[in-house]
C-alpha positions as CSV (number, residue, x, y, z in Angstrom):
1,X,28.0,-81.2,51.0
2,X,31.5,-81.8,49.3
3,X,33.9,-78.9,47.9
4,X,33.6,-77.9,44.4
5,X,37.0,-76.8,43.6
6,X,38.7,-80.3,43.1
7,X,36.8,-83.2,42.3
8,X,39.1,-85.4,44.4
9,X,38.1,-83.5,47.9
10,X,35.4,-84.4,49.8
11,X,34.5,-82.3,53.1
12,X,31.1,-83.1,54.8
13,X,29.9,-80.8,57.9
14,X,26.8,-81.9,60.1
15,X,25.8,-80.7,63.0
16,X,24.5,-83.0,65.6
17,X,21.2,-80.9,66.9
18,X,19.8,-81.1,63.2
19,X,21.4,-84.3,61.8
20,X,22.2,-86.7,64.9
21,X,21.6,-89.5,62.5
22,X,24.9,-88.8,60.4
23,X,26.9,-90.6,62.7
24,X,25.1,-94.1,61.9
25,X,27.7,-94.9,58.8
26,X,30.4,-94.2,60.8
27,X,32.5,-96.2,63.8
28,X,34.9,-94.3,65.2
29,X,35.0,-90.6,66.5
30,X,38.3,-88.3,66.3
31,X,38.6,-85.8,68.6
32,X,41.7,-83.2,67.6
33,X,43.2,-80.6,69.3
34,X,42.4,-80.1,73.0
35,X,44.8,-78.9,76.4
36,X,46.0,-80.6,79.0
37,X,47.1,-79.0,82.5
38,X,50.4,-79.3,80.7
39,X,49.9,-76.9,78.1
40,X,50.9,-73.2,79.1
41,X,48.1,-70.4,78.4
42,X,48.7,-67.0,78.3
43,X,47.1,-64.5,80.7
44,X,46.4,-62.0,78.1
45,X,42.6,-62.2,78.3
46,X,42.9,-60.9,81.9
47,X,44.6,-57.9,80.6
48,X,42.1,-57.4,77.6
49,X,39.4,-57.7,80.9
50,X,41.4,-54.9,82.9
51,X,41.1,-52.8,79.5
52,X,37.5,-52.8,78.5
53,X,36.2,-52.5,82.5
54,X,36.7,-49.2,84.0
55,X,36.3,-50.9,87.1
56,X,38.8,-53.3,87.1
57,X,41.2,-51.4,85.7
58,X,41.2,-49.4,89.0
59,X,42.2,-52.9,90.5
60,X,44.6,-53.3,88.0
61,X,46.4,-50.4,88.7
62,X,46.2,-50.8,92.3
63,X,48.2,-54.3,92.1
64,X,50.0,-52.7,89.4
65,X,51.5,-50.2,92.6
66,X,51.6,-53.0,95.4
67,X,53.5,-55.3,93.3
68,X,56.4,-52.6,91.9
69,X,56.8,-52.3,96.1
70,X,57.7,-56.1,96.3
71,X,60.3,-55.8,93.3
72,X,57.8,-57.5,90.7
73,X,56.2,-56.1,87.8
74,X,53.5,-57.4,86.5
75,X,54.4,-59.1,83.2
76,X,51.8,-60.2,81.0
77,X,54.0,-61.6,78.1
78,X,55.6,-64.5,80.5
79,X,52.5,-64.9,83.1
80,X,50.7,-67.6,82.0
81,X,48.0,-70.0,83.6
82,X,47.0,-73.7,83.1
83,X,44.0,-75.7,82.1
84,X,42.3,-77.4,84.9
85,X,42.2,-81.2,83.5
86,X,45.5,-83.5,84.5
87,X,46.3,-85.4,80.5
88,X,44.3,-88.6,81.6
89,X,41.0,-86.5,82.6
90,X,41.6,-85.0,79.5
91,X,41.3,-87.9,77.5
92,X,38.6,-89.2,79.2
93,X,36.5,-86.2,78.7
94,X,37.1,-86.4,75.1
95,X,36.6,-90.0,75.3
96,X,33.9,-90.3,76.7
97,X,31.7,-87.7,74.7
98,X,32.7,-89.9,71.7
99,X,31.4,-93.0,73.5
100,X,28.0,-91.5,74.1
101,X,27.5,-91.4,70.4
102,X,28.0,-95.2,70.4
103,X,31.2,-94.6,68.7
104,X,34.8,-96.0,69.1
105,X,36.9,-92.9,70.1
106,X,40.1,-91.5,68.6
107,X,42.2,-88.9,70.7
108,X,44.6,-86.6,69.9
109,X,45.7,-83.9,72.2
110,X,48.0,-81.3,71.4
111,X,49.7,-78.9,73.7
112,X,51.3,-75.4,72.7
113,X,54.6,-76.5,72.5
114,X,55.1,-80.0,74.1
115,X,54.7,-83.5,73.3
116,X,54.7,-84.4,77.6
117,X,50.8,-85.3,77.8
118,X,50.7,-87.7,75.1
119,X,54.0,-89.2,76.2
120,X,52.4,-89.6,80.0
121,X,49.3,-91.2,78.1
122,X,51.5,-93.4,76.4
123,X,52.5,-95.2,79.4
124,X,49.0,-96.2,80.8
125,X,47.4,-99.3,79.1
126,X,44.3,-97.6,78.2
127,X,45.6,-94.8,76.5
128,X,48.5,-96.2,74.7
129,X,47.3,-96.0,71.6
130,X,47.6,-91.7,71.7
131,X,49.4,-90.5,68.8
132,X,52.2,-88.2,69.6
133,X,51.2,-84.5,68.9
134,X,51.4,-80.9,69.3
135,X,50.4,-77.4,68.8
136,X,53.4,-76.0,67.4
137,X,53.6,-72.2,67.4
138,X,55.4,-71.3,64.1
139,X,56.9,-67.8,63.5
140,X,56.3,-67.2,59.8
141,X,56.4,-63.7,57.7
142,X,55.1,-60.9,60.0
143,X,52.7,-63.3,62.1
144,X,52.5,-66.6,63.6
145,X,50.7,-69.6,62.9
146,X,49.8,-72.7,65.1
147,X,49.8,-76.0,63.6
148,X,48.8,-79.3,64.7
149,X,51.7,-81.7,63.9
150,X,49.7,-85.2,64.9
151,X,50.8,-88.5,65.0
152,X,54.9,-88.1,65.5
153,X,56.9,-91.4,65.8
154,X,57.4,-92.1,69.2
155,X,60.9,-92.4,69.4
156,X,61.1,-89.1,67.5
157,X,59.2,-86.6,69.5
158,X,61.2,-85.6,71.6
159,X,64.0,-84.7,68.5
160,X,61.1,-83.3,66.5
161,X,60.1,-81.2,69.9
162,X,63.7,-79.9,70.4
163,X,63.8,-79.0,66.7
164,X,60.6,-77.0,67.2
165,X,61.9,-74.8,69.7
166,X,64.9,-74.0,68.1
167,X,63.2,-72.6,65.0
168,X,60.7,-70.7,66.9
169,X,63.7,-69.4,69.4
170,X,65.5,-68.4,66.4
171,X,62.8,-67.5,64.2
172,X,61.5,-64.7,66.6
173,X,60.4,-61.5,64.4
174,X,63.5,-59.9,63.4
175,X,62.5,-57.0,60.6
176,X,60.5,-54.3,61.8
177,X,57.4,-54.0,59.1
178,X,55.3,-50.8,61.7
179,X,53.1,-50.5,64.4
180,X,55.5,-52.4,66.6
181,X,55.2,-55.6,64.3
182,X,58.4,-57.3,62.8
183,X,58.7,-59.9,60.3
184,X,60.8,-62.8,59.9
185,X,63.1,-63.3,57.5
186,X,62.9,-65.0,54.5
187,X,65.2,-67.5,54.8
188,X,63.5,-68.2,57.9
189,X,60.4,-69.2,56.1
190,X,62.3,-71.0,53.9
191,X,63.4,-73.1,56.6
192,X,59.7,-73.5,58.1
193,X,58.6,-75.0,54.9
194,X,61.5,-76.9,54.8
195,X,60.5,-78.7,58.4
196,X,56.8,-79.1,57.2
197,X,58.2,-80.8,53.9
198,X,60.3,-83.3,56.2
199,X,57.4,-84.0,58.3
200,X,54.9,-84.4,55.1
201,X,57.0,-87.2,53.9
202,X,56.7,-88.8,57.0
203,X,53.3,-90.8,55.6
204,X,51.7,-91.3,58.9
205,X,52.2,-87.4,60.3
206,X,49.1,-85.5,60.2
207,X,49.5,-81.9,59.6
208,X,46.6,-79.3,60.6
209,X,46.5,-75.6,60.0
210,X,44.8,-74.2,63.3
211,X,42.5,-71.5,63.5
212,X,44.1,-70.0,61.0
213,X,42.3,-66.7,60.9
214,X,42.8,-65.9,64.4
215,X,45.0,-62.6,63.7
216,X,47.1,-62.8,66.9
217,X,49.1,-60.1,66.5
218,X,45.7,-57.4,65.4
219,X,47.3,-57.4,62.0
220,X,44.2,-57.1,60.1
221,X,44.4,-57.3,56.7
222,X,48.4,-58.0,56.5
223,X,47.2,-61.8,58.5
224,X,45.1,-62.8,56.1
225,X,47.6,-61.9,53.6
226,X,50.3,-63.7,55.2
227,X,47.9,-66.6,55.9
228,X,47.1,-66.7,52.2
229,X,51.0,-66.8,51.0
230,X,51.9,-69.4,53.3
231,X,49.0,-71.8,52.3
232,X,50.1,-71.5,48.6
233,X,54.0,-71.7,49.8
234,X,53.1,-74.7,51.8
235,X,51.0,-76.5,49.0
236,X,50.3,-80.0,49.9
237,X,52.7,-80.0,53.3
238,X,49.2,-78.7,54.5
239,X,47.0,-81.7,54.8
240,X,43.7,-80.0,56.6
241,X,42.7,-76.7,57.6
242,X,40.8,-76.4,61.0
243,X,37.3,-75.6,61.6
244,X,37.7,-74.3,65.2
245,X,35.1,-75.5,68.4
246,X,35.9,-72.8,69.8
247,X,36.2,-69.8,67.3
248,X,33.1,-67.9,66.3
249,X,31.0,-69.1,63.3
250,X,31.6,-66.5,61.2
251,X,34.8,-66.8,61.5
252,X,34.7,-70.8,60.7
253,X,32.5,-69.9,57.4
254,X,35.6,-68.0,56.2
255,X,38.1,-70.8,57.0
256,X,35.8,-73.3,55.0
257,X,35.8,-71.0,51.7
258,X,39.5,-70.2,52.2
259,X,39.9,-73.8,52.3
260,X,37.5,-74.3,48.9
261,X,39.6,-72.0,47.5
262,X,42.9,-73.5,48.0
263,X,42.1,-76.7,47.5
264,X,42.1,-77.9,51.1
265,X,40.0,-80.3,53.1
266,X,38.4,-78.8,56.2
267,X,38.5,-80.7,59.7
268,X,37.7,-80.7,63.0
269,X,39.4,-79.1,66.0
270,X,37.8,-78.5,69.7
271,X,40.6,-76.4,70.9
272,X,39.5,-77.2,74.5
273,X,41.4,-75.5,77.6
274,X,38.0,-76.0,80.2
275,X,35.9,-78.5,81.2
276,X,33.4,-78.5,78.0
277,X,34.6,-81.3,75.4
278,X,35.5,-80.6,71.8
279,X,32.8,-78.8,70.0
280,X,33.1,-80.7,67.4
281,X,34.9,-84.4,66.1
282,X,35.9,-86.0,62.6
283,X,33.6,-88.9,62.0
284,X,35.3,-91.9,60.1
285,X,35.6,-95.7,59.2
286,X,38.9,-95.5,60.3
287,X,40.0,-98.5,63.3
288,X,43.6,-96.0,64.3
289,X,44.6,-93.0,64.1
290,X,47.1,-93.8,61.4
291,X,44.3,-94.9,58.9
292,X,42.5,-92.0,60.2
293,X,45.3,-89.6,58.4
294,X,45.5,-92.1,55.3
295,X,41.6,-90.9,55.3
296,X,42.5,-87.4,54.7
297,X,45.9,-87.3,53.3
298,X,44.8,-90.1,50.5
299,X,41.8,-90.5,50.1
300,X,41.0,-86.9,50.7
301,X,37.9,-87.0,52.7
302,X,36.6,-85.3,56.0
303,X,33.6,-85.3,57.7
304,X,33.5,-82.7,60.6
305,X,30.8,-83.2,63.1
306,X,29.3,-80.2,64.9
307,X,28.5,-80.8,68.8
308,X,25.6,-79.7,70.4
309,X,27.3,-77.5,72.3
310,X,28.8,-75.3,69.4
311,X,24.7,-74.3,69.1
312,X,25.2,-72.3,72.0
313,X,25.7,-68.5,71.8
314,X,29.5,-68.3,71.4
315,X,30.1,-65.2,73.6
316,X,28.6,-67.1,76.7
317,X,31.0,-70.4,75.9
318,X,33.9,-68.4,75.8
319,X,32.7,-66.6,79.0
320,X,32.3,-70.2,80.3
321,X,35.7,-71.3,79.3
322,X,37.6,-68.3,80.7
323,X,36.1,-68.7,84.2
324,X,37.4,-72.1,84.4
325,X,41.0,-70.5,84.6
326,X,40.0,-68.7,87.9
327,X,37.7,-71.7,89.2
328,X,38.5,-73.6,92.4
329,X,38.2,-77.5,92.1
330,X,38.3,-78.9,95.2
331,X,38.6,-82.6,93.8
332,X,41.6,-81.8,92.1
333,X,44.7,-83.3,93.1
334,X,46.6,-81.2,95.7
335,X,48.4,-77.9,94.4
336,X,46.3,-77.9,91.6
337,X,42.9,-77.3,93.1
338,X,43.3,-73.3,93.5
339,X,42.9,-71.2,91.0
340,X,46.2,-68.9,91.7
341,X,48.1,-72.5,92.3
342,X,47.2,-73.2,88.4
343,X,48.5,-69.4,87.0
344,X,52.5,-68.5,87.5
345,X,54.0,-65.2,86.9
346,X,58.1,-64.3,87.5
347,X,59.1,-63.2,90.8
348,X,61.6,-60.7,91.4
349,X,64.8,-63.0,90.3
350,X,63.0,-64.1,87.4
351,X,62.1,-67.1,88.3
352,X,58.3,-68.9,87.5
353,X,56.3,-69.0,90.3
354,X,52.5,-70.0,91.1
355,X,50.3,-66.9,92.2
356,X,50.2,-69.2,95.4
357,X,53.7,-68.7,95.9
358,X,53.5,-64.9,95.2
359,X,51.4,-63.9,97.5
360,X,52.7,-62.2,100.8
361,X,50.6,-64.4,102.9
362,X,50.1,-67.4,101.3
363,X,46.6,-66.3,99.9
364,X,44.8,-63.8,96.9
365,X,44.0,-60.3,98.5
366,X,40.7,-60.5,99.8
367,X,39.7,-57.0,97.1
368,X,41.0,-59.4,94.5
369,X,38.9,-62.4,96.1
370,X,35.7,-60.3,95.7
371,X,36.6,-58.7,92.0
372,X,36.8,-62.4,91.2
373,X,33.7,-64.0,92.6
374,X,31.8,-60.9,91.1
375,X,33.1,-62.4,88.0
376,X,32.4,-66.0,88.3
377,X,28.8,-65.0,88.8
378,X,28.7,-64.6,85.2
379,X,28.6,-68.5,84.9
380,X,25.7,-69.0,87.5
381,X,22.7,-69.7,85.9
382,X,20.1,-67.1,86.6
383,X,22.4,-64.6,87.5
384,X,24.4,-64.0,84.9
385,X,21.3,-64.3,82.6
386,X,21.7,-60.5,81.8
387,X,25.1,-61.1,80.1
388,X,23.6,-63.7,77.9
389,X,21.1,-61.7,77.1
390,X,23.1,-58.6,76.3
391,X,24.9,-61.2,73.5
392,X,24.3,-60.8,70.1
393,X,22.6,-63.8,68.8
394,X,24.3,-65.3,66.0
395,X,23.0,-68.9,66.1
396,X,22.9,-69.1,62.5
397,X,25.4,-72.1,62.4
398,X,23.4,-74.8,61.0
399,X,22.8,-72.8,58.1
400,X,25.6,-70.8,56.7
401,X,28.2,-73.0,58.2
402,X,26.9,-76.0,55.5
403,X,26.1,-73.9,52.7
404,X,29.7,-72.6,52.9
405,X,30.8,-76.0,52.1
């Protein structure tokens, strides 16, 4: 199933409940875009939570009062929690799903804003071959985008990850455009595309365009407009554009013709925060990562591989996922087995604290405790069969998701 729109791309999509034979050509797996207990998360879904259940937003506001009396308010915007997995159980996870396909594995993991986990990798013997990336989180126009900048030199991450943050610190939406959104300037855009230029000519940098119909900002119509301009603006500086694990399939049928239509390959991208493993991996021929990106940036050719997993109704994965923010794990190294030791809000100075910290005693109020478990029932099997049940099912991937191609 290859692209229409230029002759010279080639973008293949399987999926490996109906074709678990397509990985026979093939000798290595790639596994792109996952988190690492590194990478900071933002608590918003637990918000969204307190919105749509009457219930628990009666709990919200009652922490909402006990907190203002201990000189903290509850700040969504700078609380943030992390994924469970340290960087090497990361990799392994990743690694090891690759491996069960009888297939040499390729990992790249990229954190919102830090290069750290790869860097750690770098220094244990059987990771050392990790390329250096990240999920950078790039203001542009009246949005922002998040793009997988993979394989960095080394010896230049660190300068490319201090360059990073001071175009996103300075970048921050400066002309008001409604609604409470702004818009950055256009000489800051200039000076994005100017970055991804540098880093194109950099032969061996890998540049993804993530998820990039996720509207974070709820701007509808004005995303996909902004998403639209900046893939023409950006031209070739965008080598691939994502095919999301965990975004819905609907969703991923609209990336792959908006990649058609641009002239774009598609590729693969888990997005992994829990404990599932990418929902889907770039097959290759490739023996490193750096032939790997010669594979799409030259050649022009991608073959994204569907996991089984990504067969499962998507409303009970993401369900799945979410609860392993407030999941306990006592096997986890200690001060990072408790849920509320893994999550960090301000205190009163300002300062980043875990909830573990926060809490007067030392422990989650016990009403908290039991609006919590009633949650994490969801993810018992039997019990929270009515949930999956009250999903829509949309397990139409096999299908459409191709025949998009």
């Amino acid at each position: 199933m290859s692209t229409g729109s230029k002759a010279t791309l080639r973008t293949q999509i399987t999926m490996n409940w109906q074709e678990p034979m397509a990985v026979e050509p093939y000798v290595t797996g790639v596994s792109l875009h996952s988190h690492t207990s590194i990478s900071e998360e933002t608590l918003g879904f637990i918000h969204a939570m307190f919105v749509a259940f009457p219930a628990m937003k009666t709990l919200f506001d009652h922490y909402q009062r006990r907190s203002d009396k201990h000189g903290i308010k509850l700040d969504f915007e700078r609380a943030n929690w992390r994924p469970p997995l340290q960087p090497r159980m990361a990799y392994d996870l990743e690694s090891k799903q690759i491996q069960r396909l009888n297939l040499n594995s390729l990992v790249s993991i990229t954190d919102h804003d830090t290069v750290e986990g790869p860097m750690l990798l770098r220094t244990v013997p059987s990771s050392r071959h990790i390329p250096v990336s990240v999920e950078w989180s790039a203001p542009y126009g009246g949005t922002t985008f998040h793009l997988g900048i993979h394989n960095i030199k080394s010896a230049d991450g660190l300068e490319w990850m201090r360059r990073f943050e001071a175009f996103t610190a300075q970048a921050r939406p400066t002309l008001a455009i409604g609604k409470g959104h702004q818009a950055c300037s256009a000489e800051s855009d200039a000076k994005l595309l100017a970055m991804l230029r540098e880093l194109h000519a950099e032969k061996q940098v890998l540049i993804v365009f993530n998820h990039p119909l996720w509207d974070l900002h709820k701007a509808g119509a004005a995303h996909v407009a902004e998403v639209k301009r900046f893939m023409e603006e950006a031209g070739e500086t965008i080598h691939a554009v994502e095919l999301n694990g965990l975004r819905h399939a609907r969703e991923n049928r609209e990336v792959v013709r908006l990649a058609k239509d641009a002239g774009h390959l598609a590729i693969s991208g888990g997005d992994r925060h829990g404990l599932e493993p990418n929902a889907n991996i770039n097959l290759t021929t490739a023996a490193s990562f750096t032939e790997f990106v010669e594979e799409i940036r030259v050649e022009k050719r991608s073959h994204v591989h569907f996991m089984d997993q990504y067969s499962n109704r998507w409303e009970q994965r993401i369900v799945e996922s979410t609860l392993n923010a407030i999941t306990d794990f006592p096997e986890f190294m200690p001060g990072w087995q408790r849920w509320d030791e893994r999550a960090f809000h301000p205190d009163k100075d300002g300062v980043m604290r875990s909830f573990a910290e926060l809490w007067p005693d030392g422990h989650a109020p016990k009403l908290l405790i039991g609006a919590i478990n009633l949650i994490r029932t969801f993810g018992v099997r039997g019990i929270g069969a009515p949930l999956r049940l009250a999903f829509l099912k949309v397990n139409d991937y096999a299908e459409n998701l191709g025949e998009a191609v």
